[in-house]
C-alpha positions, 0 to 999 in steps of 0.5 A: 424925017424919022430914021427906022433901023430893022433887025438886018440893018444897023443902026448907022445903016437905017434907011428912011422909010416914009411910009412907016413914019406915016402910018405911025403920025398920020392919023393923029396928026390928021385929027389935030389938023382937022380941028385947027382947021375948023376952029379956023373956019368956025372963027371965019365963018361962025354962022356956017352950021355945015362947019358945025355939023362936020366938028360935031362928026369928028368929035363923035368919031372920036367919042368925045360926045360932050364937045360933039353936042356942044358943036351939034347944038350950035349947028342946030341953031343955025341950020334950024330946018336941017333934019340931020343936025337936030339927029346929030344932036340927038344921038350926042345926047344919046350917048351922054344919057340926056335922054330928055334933050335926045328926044326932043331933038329926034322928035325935031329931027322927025317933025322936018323929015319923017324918015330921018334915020338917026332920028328914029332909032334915038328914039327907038332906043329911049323907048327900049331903055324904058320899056315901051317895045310897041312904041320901038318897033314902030321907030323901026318900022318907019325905018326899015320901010325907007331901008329894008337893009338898015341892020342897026334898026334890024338890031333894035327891032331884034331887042323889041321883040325880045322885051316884048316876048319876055314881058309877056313871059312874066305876065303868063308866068305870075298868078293873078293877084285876085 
């Protein structure tokens, strides 16, 4: 156990204090135990796509989106009619700027549940990124009629509007060419 002096105290005089010692290895220590966990588990049960899906999440937590697609694909193959592991794919390759692979797994995502969140604001996003408000907007739409509250969709339906404003802005404030 680890000994902690204060400013009052002596070094000799420290006292234990457990929680201190928590606080600063826990979290940590949380998270390589976590993986070991599962790789434990993935070894004992490789065709569980739930164990997959919840390696995909600890690693995207921890913004490591490389080994979150790859745990991502591998439960989108095993739980092939599961909505949220073609969105949880989605997203990873979002976040890796593989917009082709994160669009087809959002349109997979969509295709199994129309109203799957994650999915529509992938696609929400690789509409923005390439100029297709309309299409964005529509994405936000479909989420925000399941969850009026969804502020990361209020968000990018935000940034539609912007793009679609300023477009037309530039279309108004250029001459014709004829």
């Amino acid at each position: 156990m680890k000994t902690l002096a204060t400013p009052s105290q002596t070094e000799n005089e420290a006292q234990f204090d457990d929680d201190a010692v928590m606080e600063e290895s826990w979290p940590g220590q949380n998270i390589a135990l976590a993986r070991e966990q599962l790789a434990r588990e993935m070894q004992q049960s490789p065709e569980d796509g739930k164990l997959s899906m919840a390696a995909g999440h600890l690693e995207m937590s921890l913004e490591n989106f490389e080994a979150a697609r790859d745990a991502f694909a591998r439960a989108a193959r095993l739980l092939q009619k599961t909505a949220a592991a073609h969105s949880s794919l989605a997203l990873a390759c979002l976040k890796l700027g593989r917009r082709n692979e994160a669009g087809q797994a959002a349109l997979r995502a969509i295709a199994l549940q129309p109203d799957d969140a994650t999915g529509l604001k992938v696609l929400a996003r690789i509409h923005l990124d390439a100029g297709q408000h309309e299409a964005a907007l529509m994405a936000c739409q479909r989420i925000l009629r399941h969850d009026r509250r969804d502020e990361e969709a209020r968000e990018l339906m935000g940034e539609a509007k912007a793009q679609k404003a300023a477009l037309a802005e530039n279309i108004f404030a250029n001459k014709p060419l004829l």
